[in-house]
C-alpha positions in Angstrom: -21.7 10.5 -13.5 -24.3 8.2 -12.0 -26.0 9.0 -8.8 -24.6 5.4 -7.7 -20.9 6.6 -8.2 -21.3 9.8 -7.0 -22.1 8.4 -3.8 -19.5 5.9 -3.8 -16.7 8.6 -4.3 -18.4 10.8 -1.3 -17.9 7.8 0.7 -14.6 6.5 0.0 -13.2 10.7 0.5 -15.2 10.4 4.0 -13.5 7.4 4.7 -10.0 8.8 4.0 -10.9 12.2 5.6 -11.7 10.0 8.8 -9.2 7.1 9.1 -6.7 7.1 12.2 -3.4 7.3 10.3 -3.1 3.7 10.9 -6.0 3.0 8.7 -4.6 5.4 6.1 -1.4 3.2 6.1 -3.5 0.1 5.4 -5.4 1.5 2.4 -1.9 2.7 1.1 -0.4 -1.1 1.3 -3.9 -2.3 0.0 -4.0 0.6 -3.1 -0.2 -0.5 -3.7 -0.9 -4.1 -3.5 -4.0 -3.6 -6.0 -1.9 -1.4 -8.4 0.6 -3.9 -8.6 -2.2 -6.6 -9.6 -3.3 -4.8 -12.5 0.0 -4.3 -13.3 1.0 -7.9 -13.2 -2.1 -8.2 -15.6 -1.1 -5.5 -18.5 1.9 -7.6 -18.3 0.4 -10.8 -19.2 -1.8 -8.8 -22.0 1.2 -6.9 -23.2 -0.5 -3.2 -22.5 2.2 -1.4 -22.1 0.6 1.6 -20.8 -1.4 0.0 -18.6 1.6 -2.0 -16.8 3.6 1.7 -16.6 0.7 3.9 -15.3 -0.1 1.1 -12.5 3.6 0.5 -11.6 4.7 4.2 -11.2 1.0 4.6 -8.8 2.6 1.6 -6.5 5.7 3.3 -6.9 4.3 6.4 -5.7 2.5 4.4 -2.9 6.0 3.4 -1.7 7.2 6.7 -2.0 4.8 8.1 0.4 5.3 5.1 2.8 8.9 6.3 3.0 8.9 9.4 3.5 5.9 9.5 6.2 8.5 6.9 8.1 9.6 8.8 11.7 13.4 7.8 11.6 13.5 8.6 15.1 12.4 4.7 15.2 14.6 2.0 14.6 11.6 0.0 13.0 11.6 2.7 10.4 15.5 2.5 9.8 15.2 -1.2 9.0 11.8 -0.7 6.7 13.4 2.0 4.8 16.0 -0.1 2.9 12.9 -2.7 2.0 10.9 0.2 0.6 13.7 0.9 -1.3 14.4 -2.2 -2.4 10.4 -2.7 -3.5 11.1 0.4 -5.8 13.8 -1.0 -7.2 12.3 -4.3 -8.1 9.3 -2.0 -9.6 11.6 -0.3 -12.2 13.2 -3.1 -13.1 9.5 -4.9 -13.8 8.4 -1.7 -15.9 11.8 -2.0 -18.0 12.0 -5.9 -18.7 8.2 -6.5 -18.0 9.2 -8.8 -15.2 6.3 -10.7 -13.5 8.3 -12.1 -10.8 9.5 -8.9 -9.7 6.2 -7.6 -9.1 5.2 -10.7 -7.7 8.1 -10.2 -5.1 6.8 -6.6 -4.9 3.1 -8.2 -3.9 4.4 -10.4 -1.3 6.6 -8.1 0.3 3.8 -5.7 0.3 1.4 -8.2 1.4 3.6 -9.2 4.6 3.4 -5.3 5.6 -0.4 -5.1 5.0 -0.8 -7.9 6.9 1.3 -7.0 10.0 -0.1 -3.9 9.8 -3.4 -5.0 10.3 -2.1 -6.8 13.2 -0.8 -4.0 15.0 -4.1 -2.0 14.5 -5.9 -5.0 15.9 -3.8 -5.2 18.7 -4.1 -1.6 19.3 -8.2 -1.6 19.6 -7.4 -4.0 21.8 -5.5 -2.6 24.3 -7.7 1.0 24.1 -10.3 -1.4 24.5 -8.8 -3.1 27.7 -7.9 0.5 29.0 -11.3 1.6 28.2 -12.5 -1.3 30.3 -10.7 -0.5 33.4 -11.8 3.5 33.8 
């Protein structure tokens, strides 16, 4: 292992050991949304592994987004079914090799990233304003 990545991996583990667990939600939609890329790929190059081994770690991505959910919410009640619906669409992709399901997969995952970043943005902002006013 080179110096060079060595560092890199300290890095990325201090970033994940520090992340509000906002943050740590977006890196989960961005790994998911990344897996599913490279999926989409070993589709399109007919590697069978490779399409398998990067759908079951978005899979598992989505699985983790569920079950860290706080039901107590009824924002959570209504993203559950989704989640469960992106799994769905996932297996059926791994078994017919179905590009347009994990293209659905990427978009739906894509809209959450993105609406996610929003609410962290909006959050700064307000501890911001709150900051401000002390």
């Amino acid at each position: 292992m080179t110096l060079q990545h060595s560092a890199y991996n300290a890095y990325k583990q201090n970033s994940i050991n520090t992340a509000s667990p906002g943050e740590l939600t977006l890196m989960l939609y961005n790994g998911c949304i990344k897996f599913l890329q490279l999926a989409k790929k070993a589709i399109e190059e007919k590697n069978i592994e490779e399409k398998n081994t990067n759908l079951q770690k978005a899979q598992n991505i989505i699985t983790e987004l569920m079950v860290t959910l706080n039901m107590e919410y009824e924002i959570s009640k209504q993203i559950y079914p989704l989640y469960e619906y992106m799994n769905r669409r996932l297996i059926d992709a791994n078994i017919h090799n179905d590009i347009e399901s994990v293209d659905e997969v990427i978009g739906l995952a894509t809209e959450f990233r993105d609406t996610w970043k929003e609410v962290i943005k909006t959050n700064r902002q307000q501890q911001y304003q709150n900051v401000q006013q002390v």
